[in-house]
N, C-alpha and C positions, 0 to 999 in steps of 0.2 A: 385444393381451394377452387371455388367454382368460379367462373368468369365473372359471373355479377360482383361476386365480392373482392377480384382482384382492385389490386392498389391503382395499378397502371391504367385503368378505367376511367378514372376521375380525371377530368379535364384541370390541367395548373398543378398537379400533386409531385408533376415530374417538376416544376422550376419550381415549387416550393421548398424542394428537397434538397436542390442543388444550392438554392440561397443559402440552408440553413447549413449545409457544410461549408461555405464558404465563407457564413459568419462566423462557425465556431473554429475552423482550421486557420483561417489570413492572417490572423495575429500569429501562431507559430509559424505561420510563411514567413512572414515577414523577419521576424526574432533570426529564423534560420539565414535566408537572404541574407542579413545585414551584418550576420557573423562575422561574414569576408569581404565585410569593408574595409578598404587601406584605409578610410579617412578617419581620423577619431572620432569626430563628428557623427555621433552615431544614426543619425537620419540623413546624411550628406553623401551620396554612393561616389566618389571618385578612383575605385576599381577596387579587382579581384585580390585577397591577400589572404594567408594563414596565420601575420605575425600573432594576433588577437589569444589564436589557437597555442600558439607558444608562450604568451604572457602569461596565460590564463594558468598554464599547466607548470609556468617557472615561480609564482605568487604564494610563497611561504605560507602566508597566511592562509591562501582560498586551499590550499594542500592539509592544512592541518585542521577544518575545518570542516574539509570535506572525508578525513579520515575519522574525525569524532560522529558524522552523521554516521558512516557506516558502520562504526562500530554498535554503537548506540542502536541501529536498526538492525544490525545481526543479531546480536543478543537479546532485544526487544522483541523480535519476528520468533526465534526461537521458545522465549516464553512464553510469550504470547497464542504459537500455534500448540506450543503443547497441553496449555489450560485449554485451550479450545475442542480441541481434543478430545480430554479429559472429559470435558462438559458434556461436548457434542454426546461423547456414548453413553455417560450415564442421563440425558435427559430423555434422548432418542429409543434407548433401549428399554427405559425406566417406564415403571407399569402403572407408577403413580399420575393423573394426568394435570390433579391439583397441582404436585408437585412439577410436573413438566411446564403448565404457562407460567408458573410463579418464577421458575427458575431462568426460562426462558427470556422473560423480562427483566429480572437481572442481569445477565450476563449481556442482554440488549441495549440496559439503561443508558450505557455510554454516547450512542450514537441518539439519543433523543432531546440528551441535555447539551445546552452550546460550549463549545469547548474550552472558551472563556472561564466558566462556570468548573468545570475539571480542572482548568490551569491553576487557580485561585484557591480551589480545595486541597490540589495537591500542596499547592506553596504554602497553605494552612497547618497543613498533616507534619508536612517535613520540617517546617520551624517550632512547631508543637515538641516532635521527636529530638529534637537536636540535630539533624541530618545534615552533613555539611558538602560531603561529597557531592560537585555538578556532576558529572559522571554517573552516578550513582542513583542521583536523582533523575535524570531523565532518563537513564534508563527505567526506573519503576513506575515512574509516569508514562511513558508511549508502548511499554508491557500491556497499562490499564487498557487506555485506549484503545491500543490494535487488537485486545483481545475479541472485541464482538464481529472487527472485521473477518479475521478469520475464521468464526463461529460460524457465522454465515454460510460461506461454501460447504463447510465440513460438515454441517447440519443437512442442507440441500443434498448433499452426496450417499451421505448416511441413509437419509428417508427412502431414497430411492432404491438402497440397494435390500434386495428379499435376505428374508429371515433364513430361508432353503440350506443358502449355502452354510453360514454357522450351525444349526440343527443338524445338516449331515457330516459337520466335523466333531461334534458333541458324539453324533452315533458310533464315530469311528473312534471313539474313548480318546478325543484330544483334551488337552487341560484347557482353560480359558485364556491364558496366555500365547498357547501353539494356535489356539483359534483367531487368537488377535494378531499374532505377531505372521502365522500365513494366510491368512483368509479375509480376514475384516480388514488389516491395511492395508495390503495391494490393492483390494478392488474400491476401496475410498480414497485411494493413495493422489490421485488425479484433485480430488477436494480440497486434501490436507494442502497440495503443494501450488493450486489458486492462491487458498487464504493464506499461506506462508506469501507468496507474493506480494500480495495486497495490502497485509499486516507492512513487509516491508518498506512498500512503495508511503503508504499514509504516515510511516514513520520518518521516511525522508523528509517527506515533504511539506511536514507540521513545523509552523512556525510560532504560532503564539504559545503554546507549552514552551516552546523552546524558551522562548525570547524571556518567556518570566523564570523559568527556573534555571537556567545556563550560568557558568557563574564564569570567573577567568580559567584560560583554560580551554573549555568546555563550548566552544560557540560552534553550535552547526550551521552547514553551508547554507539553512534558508537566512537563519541572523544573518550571518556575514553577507550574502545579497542585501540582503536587506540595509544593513550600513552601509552599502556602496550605491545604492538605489539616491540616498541621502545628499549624495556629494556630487551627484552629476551619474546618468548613463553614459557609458561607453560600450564600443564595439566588445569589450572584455566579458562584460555583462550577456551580451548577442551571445559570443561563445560559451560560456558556463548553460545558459539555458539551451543552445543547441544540443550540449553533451548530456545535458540531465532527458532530454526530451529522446536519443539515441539509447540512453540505457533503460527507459523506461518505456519502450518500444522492444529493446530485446527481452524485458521480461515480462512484457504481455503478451509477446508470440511464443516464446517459452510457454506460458502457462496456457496458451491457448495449444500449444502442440500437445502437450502431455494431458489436455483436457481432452481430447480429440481422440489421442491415443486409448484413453480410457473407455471409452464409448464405442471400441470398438469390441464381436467376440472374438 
């Protein structure tokens, strides 16, 4: 980059920069900060404490709640990256190009309509069906959903990677499976496992699908914040989002290692 068009040039671009992280980070300072309030009083600092950290993790409810999110986002992440997958290589590799924007857009549609508008069609479909199972239901609903996030990466990874190397395992008389199973996924392996992340993370962290389709039973940990949001904040509150903001840091440095890794020869 040449000197005229560096960033660092422009006079105010350096404290404009700093403002805007400090607008979009201070509220999780703060959330973190006030984790290890002794005081209940969740804006009232009268010192350093963990008990918050141990209510949080002894709360039957925020445990089972927080076992129904991950599951629900396991299995969701899982079908979700393997439809993405799926998609990615046949649209990517696919010679039709009609076929490729049309399908494209479908498997995109998700992120372009409000999610509101998904939660309600889903709720539609499954009392249509008979479906009674919450479990069952959110998992095929945040399946839907996470499917384009995933698509995403997998698609990005795909384009980039040359035709070279499949052609010269074709030449070496491999089947299209041995070409898939050693060639084409290792070197997109890095894409697959962003948008397996990503899928996961948006699963966590979706609440209005939840909140409409969850049935007893069935309530993920953004609901149950959410009803305790209702009754007053506590410091208990401060540590649940501390711990969700710690796990969702280790698995975008995760996917940013194994993103990293892949890029390299």
């Amino acid at each position: 980059m040449s000197r005229s068009h560096d960033v660092k040039r422009y006079p105010g671009f350096g404290w404009l920069t700093l403002v805007f992280f400090v607008w979009l980070y201070l509220p999780l300072m703060v959330v973190v900060v006030y984790s290890f309030n002794a005081n209940r009083i969740a804006g009232v600092w009268t010192g350093f404490s963990l008990d918050w950290y141990a209510s949080a993790l002894k709360n039957q409810a925020l445990m089972n709640a927080l076992k129904t999110s991950v599951t629900v986002a396991l299995i969701a992440t899982a079908v979700a990256t393997s439809v993405a997958l799926m998609a990615a290589l046949a649209i990517i590799r696919g010679k039709n190009v009609r076929f490729r924007r049309l399908s494209e857009t479908v498997v995109n549609l998700p992120l372009l309509l409000p999610e509101i508008v998904l939660a309600v069609a889903s709720l539609i479909l499954f009392s249509l069906v008979g479906l009674q199972n919450g479990l069952l239901k959110l998992i095929l609903a945040h399946s839907a959903f996470c499917t384009p996030f995933a698509f995403l990466p997998i698609r990005a990874r795909l384009q980039g990677m040359s035709l070279d190397f499949e052609e010269a395992s074709a030449d070496l008389y491999a089947g299209r499976w041995t070409t898939f199973r050693r060639v084409t996924l290792p070197l997109i392996f890095p894409g697959v496992f962003s948008g397996a992340m990503l899928a996961f993370l948006i699963s966590m962290d979706d609440f209005i699908t939840s909140n409409m389709l969850a049935s007893g039973g069935t309530t993920t940990l953004p609901v149950y914040i959410f009803s305790l949001i209702r009754s007053g904040t506590t410091p208990e509150l401060n540590a649940i989002g501390t711990l969700m903001i710690l796990a969702s840091l280790i698995l975008a440095t995760a996917a940013l290692l194994v993103a990293r890794r892949g890029t390299k020869p």
